[in-house]
C-alpha positions in Angstrom: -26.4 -2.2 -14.2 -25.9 -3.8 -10.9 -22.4 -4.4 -11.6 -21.2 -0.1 -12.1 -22.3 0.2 -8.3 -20.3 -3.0 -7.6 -17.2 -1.9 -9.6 -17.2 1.6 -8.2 -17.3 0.4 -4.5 -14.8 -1.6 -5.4 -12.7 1.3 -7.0 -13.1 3.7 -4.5 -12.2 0.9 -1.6 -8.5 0.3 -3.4 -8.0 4.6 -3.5 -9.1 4.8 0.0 -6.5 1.8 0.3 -4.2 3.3 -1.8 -4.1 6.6 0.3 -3.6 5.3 3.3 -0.8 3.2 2.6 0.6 6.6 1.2 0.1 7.6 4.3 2.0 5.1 6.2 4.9 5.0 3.9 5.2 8.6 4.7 4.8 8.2 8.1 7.3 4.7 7.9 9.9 7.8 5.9 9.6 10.4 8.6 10.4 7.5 10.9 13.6 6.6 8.5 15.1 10.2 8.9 14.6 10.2 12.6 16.8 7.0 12.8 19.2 8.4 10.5 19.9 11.2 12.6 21.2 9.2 15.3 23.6 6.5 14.4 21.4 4.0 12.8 20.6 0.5 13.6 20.7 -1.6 10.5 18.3 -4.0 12.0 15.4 -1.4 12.6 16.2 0.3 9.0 15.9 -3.7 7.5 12.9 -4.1 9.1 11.2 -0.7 8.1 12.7 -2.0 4.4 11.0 -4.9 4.8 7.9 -3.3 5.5 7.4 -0.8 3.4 8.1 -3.4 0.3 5.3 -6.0 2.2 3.1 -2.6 2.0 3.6 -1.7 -2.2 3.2 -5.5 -2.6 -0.2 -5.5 -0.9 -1.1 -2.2 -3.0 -0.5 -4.5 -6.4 -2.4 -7.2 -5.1 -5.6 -5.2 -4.5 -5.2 -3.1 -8.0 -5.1 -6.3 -9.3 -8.3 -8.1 -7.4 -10.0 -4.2 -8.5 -9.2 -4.7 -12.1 -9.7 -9.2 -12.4 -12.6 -8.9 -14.3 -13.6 -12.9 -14.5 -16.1 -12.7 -17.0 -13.8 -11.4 -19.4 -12.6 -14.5 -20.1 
């Protein structure tokens, strides 16, 4: 039983994760069509690239610490 309250902390932490790393891509995208507006600067677009990647990798690393269950195995 102590484990459900674990689990669901756990869950809702990698949601509240989840939506604000929505929130910063969107944020990271608004910034994109701003620069494209003006004549763009491949090294700032490469960098937001860069980031926004570093950002979805970081999401599939905490789904996957939220769903390693180690006693399954």
């Amino acid at each position: 039983m102590r484990d459900a309250p674990r689990e669901s902390d756990r869950l809702s932490s990698a949601i509240e994760e989840s939506r604000a790393l929505r929130r910063h891509t969107g944020e990271l995208i608004a910034g994109a069509r701003k620069q494209l507006e003006s004549p763009p600067d491949i090294d700032a677009v490469m960098r937001e690239a860069l980031l926004v990647r570093a950002r979805a990798s970081l999401n599939v690393a905490a789904s996957r610490r939220v769903h390693y269950d180690p006693g399954a195995y």
